[in-house]
MITI-78269 format. One record per residue: x, y negated, z negated of N, C-alpha, C in turn. Coordinates in steps of 0.1 Angstrom, whole numbers, padded with zeros to 4 digits, always signed. Layout:
BEGIN
XYZXYZXYZ ...
END
This chain:
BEGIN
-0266+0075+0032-0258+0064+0039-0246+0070+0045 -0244+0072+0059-0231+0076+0066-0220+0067+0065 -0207+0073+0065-0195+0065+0062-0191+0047+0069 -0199+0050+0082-0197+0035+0087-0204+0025+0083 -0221+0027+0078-0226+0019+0072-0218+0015+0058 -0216+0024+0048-0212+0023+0038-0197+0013+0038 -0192+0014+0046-0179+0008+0049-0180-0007+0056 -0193-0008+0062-0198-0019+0071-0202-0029+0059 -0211-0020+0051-0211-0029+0033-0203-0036+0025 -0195-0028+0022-0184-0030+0018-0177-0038+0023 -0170-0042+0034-0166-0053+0045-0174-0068+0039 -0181-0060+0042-0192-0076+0044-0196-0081+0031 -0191-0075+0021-0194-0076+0007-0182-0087+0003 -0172-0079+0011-0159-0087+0005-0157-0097+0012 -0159-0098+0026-0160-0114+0034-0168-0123+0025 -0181-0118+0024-0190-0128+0021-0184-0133+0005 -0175-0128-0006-0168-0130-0018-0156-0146-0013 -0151-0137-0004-0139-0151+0000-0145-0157+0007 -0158-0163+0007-0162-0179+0007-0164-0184-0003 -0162-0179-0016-0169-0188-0025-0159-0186-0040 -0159-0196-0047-0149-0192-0057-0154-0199-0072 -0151-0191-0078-0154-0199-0094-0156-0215-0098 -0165-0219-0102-0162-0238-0100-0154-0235-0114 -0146-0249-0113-0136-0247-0127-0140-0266-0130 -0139-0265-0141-0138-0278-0145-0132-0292-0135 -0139-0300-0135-0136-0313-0126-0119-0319-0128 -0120-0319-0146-0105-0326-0148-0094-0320-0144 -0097-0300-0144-0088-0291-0149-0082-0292-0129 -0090-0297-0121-0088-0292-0109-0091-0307-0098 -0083-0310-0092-0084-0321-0083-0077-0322-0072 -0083-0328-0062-0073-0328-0047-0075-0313-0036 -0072-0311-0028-0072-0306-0020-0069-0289-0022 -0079-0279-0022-0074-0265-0029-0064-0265-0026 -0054-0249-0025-0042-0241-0018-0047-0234-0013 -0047-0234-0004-0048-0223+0005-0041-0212+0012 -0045-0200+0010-0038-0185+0013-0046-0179+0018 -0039-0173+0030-0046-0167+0041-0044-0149+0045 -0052-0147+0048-0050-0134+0038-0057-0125+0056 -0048-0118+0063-0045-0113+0074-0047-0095+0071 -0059-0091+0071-0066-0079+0072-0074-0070+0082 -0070-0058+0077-0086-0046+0087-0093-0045+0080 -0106-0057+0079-0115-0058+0070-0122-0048+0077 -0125-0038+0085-0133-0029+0086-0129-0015+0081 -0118-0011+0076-0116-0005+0072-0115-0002+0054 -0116+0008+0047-0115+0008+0037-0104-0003+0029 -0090+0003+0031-0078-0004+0028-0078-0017+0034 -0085-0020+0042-0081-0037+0049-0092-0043+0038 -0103-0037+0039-0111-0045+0033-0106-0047+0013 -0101-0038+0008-0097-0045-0007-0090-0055-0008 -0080-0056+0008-0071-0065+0005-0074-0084+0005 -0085-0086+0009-0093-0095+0007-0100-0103-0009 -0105-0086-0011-0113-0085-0026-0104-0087-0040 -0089-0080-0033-0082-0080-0045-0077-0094-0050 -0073-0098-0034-0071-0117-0036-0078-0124-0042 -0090-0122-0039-0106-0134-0043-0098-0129-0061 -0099-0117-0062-0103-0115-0081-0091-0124-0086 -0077-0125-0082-0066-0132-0088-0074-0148-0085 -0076-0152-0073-0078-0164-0072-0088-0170-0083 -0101-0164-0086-0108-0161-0093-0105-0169-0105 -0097-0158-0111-0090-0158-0126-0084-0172-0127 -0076-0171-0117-0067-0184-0117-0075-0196-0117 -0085-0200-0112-0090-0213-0112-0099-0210-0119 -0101-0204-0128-0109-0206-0142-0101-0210-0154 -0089-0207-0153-0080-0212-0162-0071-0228-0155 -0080-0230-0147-0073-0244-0142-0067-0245-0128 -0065-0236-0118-0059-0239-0112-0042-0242-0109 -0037-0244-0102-0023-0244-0098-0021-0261-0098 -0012-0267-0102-0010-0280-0103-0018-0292-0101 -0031-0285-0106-0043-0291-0106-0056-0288-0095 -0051-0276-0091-0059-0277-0076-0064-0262-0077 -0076-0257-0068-0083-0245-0067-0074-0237-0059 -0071-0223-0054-0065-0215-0048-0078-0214-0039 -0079-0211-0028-0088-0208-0020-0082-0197-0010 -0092-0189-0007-0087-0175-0001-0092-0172+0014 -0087-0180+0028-0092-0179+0039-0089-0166+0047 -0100-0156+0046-0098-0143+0055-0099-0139+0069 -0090-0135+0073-0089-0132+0093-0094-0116+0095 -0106-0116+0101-0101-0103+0107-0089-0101+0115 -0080-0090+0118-0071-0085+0125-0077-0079+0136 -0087-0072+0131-0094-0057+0141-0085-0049+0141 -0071-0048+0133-0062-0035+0131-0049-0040+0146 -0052-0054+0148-0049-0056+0162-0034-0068+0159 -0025-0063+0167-0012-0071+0165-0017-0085+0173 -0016-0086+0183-0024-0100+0189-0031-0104+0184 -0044-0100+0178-0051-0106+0167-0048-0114+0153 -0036-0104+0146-0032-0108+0141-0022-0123+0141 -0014-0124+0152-0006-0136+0159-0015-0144+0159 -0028-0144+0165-0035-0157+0167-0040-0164+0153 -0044-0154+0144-0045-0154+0131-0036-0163+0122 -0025-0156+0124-0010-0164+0120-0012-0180+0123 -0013-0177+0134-0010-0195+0143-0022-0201+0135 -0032-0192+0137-0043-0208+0132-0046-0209+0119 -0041-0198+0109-0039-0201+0096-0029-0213+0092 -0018-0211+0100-0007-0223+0099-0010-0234+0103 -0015-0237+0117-0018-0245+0124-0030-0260+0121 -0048-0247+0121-0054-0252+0118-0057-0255+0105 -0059-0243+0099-0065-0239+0083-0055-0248+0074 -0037-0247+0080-0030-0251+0066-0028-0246+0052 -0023-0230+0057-0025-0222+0043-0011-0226+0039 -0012-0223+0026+0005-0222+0023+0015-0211+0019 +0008-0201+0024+0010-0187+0024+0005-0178+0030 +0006-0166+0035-0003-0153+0039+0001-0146+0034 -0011-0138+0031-0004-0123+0030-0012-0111+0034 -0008-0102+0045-0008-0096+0058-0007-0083+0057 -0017-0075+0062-0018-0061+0065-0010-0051+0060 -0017-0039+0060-0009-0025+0059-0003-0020+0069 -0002-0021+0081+0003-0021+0094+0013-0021+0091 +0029-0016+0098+0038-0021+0100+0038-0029+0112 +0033-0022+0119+0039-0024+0134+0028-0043+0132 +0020-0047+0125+0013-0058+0124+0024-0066+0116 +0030-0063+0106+0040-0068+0097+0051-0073+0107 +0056-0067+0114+0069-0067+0124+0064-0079+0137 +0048-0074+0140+0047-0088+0150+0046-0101+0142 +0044-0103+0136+0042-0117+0127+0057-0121+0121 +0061-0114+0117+0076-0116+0111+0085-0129+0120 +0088-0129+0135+0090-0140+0143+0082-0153+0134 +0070-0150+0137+0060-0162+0137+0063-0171+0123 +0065-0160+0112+0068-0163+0102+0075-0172+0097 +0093-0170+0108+0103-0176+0109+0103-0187+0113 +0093-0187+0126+0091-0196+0136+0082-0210+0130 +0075-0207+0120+0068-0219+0118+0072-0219+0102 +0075-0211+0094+0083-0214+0079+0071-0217+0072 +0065-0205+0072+0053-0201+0065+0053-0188+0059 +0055-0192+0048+0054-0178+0038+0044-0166+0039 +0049-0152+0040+0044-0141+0045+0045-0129+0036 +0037-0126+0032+0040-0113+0023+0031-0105+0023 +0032-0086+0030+0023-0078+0026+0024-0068+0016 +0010-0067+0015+0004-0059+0005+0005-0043+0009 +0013-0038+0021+0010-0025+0024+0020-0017+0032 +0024-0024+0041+0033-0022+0051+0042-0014+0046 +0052-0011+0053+0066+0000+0046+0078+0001+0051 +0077-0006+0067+0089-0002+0075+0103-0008+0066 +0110+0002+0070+0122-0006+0065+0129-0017+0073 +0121-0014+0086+0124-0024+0095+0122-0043+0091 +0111-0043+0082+0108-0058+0079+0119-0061+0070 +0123-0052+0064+0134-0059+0052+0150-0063+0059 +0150-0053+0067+0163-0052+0076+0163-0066+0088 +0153-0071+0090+0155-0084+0099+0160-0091+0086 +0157-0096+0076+0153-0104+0064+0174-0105+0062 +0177-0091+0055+0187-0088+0050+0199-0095+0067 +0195-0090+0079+0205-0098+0087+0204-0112+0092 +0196-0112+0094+0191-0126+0096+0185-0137+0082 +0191-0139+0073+0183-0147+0061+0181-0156+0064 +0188-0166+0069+0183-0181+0070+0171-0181+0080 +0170-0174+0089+0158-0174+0099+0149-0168+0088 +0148-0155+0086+0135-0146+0081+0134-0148+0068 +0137-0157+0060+0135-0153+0046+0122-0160+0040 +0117-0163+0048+0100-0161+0044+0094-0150+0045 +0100-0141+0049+0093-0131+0046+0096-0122+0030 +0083-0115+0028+0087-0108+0016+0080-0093+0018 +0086-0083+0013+0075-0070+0012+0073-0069+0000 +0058-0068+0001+0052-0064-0012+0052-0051-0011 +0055-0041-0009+0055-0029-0016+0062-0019-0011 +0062-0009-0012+0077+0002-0014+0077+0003+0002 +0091+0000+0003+0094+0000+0018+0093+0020+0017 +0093+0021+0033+0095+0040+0038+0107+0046+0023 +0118+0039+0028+0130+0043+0024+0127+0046+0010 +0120+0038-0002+0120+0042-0014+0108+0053-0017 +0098+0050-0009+0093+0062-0007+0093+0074-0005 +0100+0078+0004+0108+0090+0003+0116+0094-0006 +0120+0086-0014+0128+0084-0024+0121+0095-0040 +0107+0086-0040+0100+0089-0047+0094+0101-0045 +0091+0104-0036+0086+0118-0031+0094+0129-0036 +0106+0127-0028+0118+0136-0034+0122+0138-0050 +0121+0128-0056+0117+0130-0071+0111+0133-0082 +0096+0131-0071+0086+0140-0080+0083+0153-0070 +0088+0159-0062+0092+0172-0057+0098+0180-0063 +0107+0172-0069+0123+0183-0074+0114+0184-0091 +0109+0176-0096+0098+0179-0109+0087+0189-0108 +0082+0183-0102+0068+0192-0099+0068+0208-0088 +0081+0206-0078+0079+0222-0070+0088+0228-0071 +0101+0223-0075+0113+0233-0075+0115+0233-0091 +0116+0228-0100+0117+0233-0114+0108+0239-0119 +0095+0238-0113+0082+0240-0121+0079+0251-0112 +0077+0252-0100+0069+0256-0095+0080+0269-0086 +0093+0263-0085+0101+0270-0080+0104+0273-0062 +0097+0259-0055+0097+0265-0042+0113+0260-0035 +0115+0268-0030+0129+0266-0021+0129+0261-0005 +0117+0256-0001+0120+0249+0014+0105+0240+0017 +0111+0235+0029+0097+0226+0031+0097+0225+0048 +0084+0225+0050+0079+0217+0065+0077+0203+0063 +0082+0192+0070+0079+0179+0070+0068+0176+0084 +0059+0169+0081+0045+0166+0091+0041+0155+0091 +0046+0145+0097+0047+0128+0098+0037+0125+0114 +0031+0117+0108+0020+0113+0123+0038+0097+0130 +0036+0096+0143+0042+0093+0150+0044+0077+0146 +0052+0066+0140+0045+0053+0134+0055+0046+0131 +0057+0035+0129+0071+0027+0125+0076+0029+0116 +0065+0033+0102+0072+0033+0091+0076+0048+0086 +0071+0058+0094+0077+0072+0093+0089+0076+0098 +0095+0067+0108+0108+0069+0110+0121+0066+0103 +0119+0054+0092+0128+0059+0081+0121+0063+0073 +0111+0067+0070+0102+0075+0062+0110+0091+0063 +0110+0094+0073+0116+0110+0081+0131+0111+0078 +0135+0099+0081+0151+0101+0077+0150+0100+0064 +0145+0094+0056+0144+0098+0040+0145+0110+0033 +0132+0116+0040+0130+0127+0037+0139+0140+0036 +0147+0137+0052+0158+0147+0060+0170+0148+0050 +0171+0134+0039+0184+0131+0034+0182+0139+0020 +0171+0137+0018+0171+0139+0000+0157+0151-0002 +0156+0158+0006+0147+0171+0001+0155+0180+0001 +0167+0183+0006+0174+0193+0006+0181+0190-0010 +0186+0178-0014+0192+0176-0024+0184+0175-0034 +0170+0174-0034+0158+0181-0047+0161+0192-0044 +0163+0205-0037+0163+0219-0037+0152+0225-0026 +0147+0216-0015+0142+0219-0007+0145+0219+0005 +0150+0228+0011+0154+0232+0025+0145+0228+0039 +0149+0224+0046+0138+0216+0056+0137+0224+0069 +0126+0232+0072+0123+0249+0082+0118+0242+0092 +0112+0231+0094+0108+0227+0105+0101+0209+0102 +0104+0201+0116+0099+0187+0115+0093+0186+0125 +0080+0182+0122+0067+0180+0130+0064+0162+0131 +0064+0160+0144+0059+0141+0145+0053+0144+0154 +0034+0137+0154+0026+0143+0158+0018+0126+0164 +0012+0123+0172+0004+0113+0180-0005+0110+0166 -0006+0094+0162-0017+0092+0151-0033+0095+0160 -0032+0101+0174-0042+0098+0181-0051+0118+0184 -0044+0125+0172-0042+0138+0173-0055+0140+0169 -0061+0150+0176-0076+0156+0173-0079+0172+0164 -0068+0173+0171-0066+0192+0166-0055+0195+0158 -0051+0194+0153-0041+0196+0142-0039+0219+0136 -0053+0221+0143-0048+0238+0147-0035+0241+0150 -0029+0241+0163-0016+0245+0168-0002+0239+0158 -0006+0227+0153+0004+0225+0142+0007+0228+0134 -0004+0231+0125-0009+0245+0115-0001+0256+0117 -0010+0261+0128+0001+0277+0132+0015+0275+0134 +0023+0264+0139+0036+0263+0135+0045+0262+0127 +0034+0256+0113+0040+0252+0103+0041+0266+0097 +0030+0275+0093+0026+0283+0092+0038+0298+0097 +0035+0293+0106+0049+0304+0110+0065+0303+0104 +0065+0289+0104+0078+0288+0097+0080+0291+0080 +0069+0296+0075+0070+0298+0064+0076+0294+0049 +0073+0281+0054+0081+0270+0039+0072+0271+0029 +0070+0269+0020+0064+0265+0004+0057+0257+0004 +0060+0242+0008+0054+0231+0011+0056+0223+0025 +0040+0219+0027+0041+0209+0039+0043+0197+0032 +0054+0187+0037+0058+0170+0030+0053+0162+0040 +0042+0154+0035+0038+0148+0046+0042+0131+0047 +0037+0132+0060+0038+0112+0059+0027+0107+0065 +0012+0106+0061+0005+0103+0073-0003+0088+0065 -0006+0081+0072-0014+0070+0072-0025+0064+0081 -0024+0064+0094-0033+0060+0101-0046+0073+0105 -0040+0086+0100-0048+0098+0101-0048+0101+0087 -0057+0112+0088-0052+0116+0068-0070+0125+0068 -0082+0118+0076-0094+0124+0073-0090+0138+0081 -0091+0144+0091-0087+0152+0105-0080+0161+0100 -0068+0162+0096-0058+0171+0092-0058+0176+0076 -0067+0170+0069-0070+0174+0054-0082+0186+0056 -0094+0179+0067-0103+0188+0066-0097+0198+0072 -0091+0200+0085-0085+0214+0093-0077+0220+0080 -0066+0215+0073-0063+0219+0063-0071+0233+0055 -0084+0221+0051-0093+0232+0045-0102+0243+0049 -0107+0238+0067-0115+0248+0075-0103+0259+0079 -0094+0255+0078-0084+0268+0085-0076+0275+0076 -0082+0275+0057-0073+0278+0050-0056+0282+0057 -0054+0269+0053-0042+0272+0054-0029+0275+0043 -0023+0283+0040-0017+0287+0031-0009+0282+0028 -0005+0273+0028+0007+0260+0024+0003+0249+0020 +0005+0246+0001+0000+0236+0002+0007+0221+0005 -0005+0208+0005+0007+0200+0009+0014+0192+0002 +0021+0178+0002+0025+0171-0010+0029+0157+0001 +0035+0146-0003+0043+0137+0001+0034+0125-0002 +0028+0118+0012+0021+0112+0012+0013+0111+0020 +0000+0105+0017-0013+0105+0025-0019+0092+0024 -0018+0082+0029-0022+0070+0023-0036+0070+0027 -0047+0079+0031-0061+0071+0035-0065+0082+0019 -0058+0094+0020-0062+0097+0005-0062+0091-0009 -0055+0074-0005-0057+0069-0017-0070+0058-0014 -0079+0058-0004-0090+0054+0000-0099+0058-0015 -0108+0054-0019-0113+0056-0032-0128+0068-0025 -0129+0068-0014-0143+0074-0006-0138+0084+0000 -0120+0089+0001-0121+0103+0007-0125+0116+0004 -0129+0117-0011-0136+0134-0008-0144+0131-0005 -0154+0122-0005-0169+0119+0005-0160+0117+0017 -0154+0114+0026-0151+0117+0035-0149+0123+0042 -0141+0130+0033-0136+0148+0042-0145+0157+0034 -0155+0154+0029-0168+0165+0024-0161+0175+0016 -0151+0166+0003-0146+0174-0005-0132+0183-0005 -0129+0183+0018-0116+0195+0016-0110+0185+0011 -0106+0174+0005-0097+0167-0003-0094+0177-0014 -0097+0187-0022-0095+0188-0030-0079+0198-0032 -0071+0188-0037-0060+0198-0038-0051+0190-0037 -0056+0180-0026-0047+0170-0019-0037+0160-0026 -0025+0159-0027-0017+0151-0034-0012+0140-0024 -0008+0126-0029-0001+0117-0027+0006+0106-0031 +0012+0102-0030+0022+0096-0036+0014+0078-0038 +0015+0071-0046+0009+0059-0050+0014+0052-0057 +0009+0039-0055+0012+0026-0068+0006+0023-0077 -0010+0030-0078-0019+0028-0086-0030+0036-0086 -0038+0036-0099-0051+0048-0096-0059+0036-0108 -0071+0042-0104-0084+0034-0117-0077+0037-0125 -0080+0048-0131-0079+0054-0147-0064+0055-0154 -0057+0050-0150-0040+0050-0154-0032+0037-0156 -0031+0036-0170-0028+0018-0172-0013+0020-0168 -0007+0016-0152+0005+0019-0150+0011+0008-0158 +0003-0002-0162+0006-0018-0168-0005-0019-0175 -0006-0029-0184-0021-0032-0192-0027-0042-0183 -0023-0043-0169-0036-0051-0161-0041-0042-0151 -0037-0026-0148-0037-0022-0139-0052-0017-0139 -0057-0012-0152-0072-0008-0153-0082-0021-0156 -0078-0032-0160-0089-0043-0157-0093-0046-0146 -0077-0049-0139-0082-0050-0125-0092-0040-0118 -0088-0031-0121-0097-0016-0110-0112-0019-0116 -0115-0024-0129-0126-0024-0135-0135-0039-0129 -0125-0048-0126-0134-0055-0123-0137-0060-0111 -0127-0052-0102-0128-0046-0088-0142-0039-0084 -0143-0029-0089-0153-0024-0091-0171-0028-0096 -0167-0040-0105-0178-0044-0112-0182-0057-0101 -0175-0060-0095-0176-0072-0086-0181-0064-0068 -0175-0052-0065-0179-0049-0050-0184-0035-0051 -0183-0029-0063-0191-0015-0060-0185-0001-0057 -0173-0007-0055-0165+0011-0054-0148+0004-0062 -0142+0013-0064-0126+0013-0068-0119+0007-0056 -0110-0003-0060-0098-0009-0052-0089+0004-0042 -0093-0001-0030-0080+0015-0023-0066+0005-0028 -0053+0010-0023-0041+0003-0028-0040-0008-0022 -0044-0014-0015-0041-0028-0015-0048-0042-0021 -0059-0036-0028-0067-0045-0037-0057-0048-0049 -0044-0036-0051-0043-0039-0066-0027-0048-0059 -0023-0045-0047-0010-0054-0044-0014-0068-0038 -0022-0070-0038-0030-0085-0029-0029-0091-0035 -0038-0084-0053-0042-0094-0064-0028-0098-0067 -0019-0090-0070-0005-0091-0077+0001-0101-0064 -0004-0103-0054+0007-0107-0043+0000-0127-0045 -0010-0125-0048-0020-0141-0054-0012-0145-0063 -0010-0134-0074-0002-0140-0088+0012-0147-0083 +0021-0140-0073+0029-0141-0075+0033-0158-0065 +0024-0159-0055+0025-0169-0047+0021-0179-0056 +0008-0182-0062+0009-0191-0073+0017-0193-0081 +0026-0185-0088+0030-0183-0101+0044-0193-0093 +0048-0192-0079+0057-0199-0072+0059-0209-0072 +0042-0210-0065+0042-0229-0063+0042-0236-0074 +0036-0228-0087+0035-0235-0098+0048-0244-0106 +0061-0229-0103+0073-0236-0105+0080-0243-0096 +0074-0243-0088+0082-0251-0076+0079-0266-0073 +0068-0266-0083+0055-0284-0084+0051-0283-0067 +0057-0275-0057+0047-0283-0046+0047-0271-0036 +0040-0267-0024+0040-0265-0015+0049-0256-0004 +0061-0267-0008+0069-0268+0004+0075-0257+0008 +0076-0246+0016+0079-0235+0020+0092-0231+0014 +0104-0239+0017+0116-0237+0013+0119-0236-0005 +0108-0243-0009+0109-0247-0022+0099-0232-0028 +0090-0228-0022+0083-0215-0026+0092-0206-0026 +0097-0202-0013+0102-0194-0008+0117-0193-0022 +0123-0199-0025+0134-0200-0035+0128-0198-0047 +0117-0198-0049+0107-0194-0063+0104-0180-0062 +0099-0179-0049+0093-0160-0052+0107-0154-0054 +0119-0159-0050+0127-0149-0048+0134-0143-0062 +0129-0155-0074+0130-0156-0085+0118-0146-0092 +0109-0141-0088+0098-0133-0090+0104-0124-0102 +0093-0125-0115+0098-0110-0121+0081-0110-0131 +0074-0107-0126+0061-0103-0126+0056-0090-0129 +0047-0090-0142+0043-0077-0143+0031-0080-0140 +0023-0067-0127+0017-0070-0121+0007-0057-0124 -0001-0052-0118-0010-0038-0113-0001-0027-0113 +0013-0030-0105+0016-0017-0100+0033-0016-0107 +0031-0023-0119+0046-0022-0124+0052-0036-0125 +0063-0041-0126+0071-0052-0129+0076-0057-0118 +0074-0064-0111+0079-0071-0096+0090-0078-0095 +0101-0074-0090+0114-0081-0085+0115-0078-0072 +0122-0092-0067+0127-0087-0051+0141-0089-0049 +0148-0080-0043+0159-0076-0040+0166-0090-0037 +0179-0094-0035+0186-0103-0029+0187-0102-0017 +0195-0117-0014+0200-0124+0000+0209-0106+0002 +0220-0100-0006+0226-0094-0002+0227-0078-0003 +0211-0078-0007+0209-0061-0011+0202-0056+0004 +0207-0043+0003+0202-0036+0019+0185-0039+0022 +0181-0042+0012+0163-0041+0014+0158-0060+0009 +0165-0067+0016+0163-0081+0011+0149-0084+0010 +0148-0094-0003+0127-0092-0003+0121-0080-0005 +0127-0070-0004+0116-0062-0007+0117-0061-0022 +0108-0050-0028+0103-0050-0043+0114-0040-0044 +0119-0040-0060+0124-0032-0064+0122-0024-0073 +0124-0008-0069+0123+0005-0075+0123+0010-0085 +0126+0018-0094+0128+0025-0102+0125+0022-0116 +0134+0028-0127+0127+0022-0138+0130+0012-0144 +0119+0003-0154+0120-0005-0149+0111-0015-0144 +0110-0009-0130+0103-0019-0117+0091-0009-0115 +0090-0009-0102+0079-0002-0091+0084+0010-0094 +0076+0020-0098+0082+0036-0103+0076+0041-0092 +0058+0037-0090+0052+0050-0082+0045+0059-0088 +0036+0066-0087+0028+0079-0093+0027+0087-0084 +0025+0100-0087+0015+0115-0078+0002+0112-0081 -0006+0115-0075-0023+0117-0076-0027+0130-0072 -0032+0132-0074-0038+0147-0068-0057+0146-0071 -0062+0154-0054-0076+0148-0056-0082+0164-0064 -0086+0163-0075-0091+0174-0082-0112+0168-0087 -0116+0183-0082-0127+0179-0085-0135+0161-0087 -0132+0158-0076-0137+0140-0070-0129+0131-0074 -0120+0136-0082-0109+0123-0089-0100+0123-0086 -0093+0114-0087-0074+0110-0084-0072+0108-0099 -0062+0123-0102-0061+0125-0112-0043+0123-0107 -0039+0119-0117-0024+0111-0120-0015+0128-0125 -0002+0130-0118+0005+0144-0122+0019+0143-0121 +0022+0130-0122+0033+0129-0119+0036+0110-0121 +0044+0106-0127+0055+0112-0139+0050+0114-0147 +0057+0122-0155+0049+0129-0171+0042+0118-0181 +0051+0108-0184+0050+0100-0194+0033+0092-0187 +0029+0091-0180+0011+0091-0173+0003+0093-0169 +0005+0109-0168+0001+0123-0162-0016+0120-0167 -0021+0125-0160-0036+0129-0168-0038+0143-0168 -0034+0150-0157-0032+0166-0155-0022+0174-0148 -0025+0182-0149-0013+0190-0139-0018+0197-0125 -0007+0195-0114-0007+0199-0103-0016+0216-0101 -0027+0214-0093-0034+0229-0091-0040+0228-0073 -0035+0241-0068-0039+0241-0054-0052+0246-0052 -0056+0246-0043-0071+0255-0040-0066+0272-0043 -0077+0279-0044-0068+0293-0040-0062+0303-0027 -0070+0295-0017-0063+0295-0002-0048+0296-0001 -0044+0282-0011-0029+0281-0010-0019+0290-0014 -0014+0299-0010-0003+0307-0018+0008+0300-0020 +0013+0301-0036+0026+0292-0041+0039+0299-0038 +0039+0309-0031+0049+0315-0025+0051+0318-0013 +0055+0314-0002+0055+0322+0011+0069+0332+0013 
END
């Protein structure tokens, strides 16, 4: 079975799921479901969990009764990966559907067109994937307009953050390297992603020899290679998301002698060594969650019954969707009703242990308003590294499953 069928399955696995939901008892549940609308690239790997991961919270939830007596119901939009699509989505989720929430793409640049809309009709918005620091930064200057919005997960900025800290663990104390190439595909959320990077790799012990920002529409990733290559750093730090298959395999067809590190978000796809026919192997990236690593004691049920319900492992947004279900419920529940203003003052109260750690969102007056917060604690983050077909966890120690190992191509010293 070739990758587009396989992925065409999978799609259609998870649409055909959010039509239908657990019946729950007549008494335990009455009146009109809630409705959440749930704004994805169901064709793609990662769009498509974000769907799946919702249904399994909703699931849960109206087998134990429901939310103030009523079913959660989970209405899904394709996007097509498309910002106007998305908009029209928006409108007729609000409009016609009457959801009383969304929650919306790994996209930035999709997160950012909706964010207006958000404001504009006072319909609660929260993604499962996105990163720009940009969404939090409307929110933080503008609150009274944007504070329906919320980010669910690690904006660029803490990202980088994270990288930089399991760098200075894993390559400069351990491994001993002294500089880096940074290699970011061209994108909203790599531009404070890049300035992250610029700020705090030199102050892990990594010197920055050359910065690469490349078209996500890049075919050949050769000539980059040979630049990187020439400048002779220790490690390539990456930032790529909308690419990640392309530049892994050239990686491995051009042994390239540097290995890489940062982040790769299609490497946290659960099908990329079948994708890249294996040159995954070596490949590290930065994450919120893996199957086999209880980052929380719901993080491996979930993955498990992710799995047991559509056939493959949650990519990352199956496990922030489900958590992003819990937390909009867990809202209106205290909130007894609905009403946007009255949610919206509930999530902001959020302290949720969820799949990917303990969920708080920042304040009206912290630089990253709504978004989740970091460290320990909260949202920590993991390394993965793809070793022999698995995403094996190497970072932080206290959840490690193994230790960091390159192909032998890579030399740990240039």
């Amino acid at each position: 079975m070739n990758r587009s069928t396989r992925m065409a399955r999978l799609s259609s696995g998870l649409l055909a799921a959010t039509a239908i939901w657990l019946a729950a008892p007549a008494h335990a549940q009455s009146g009109e479901p809630i409705k959440i609308g749930v704004i994805a690239e169901v064709q793609s790997i990662a769009g498509a969990a974000t769907p799946g991961g919702a249904q399994i919270a909703a699931d849960e939830i109206n087998a134990k009764g429901g939310i103030l007596g009523r079913k959660i119901e989970i209405v899904t939009y394709d996007n097509h990966s498309s910002s106007a699509d998305s908009v029209r989505a928006f409108q007729r989720a609000a409009n016609e559907d009457k959801v009383s929430a969304v929650i919306a793409s790994y996209i930035s640049e999709v997160v950012l067109a909706l964010e207006p809309w958000s404001a504009r009709l006072k319909l609660p918005l929260i993604t499962p994937g996105a990163a720009s620091n940009e969404i939090t930064k409307a929110i933080h200057n503008d609150y009274d307009k944007y504070k329906y919005v919320f980010h669910g997960y690690l904006t660029s900025a803490a990202q980088a953050q994270l990288v930089c800290d399991a760098a200075k663990d894993l390559l400069v104390d351990n491994l001993k390297f002294k500089s880096a190439a940074i290699m970011s595909e061209d994108a909203a959320w790599t531009k404070p992603l890049d300035i992250g990077y610029e700020a705090c790799l030199p102050k892990a012990g990594l010197k920055v020899v050359e910065h690469v920002r490349f078209s996500p529409d890049t075919t050949d990733f050769t000539p980059i290679f040979n630049n990187i290559e020439n400048k002779k750093p220790d490690v390539i730090v990456t930032g790529i998301s909308h690419v990640g298959v392309q530049p892994t395999v050239q990686w491995k067809n051009q042994q390239v002698p540097v290995p890489m590190f940062g982040i790769s978000a299609q490497a946290l796809s659960p099908t990329f060594w079948k994708d890249t026919n294996g040159a995954a192997e070596g490949v590290p990236s930065l994450a919120v969650a893996t199957p086999d690593v209880a980052v929380t004691p719901k993080t491996k049920p979930f993955a498990a019954a992710f799995k047991a319900k559509f056939g493959t492992p949650p990519a990352y947004t199956g496990y922030t969707a489900y958590d992003d279900v819990y937390i909009i419920a867990e809202a209106i529940q205290r909130a007894g009703s609905t009403d946007p203003d009255k949610v919206v003052a509930e999530m902001e109260k959020t302290n949720f242990e969820g799949t990917i750690g303990r969920i708080a969102f920042y304040g009206k007056d912290d630089e990253f308003t709504h978004g989740i917060k970091s460290g320990p604690g909260y949202v920590t983050g993991l390394v993965f590294q793809w070793q022999s077909e698995k995403q094996v966890t190497v970072w932080p120690k206290a959840i490690a499953e193994g230790k960091l190992k390159f192909p032998d191509f890579v030399k740990l010293s240039q």
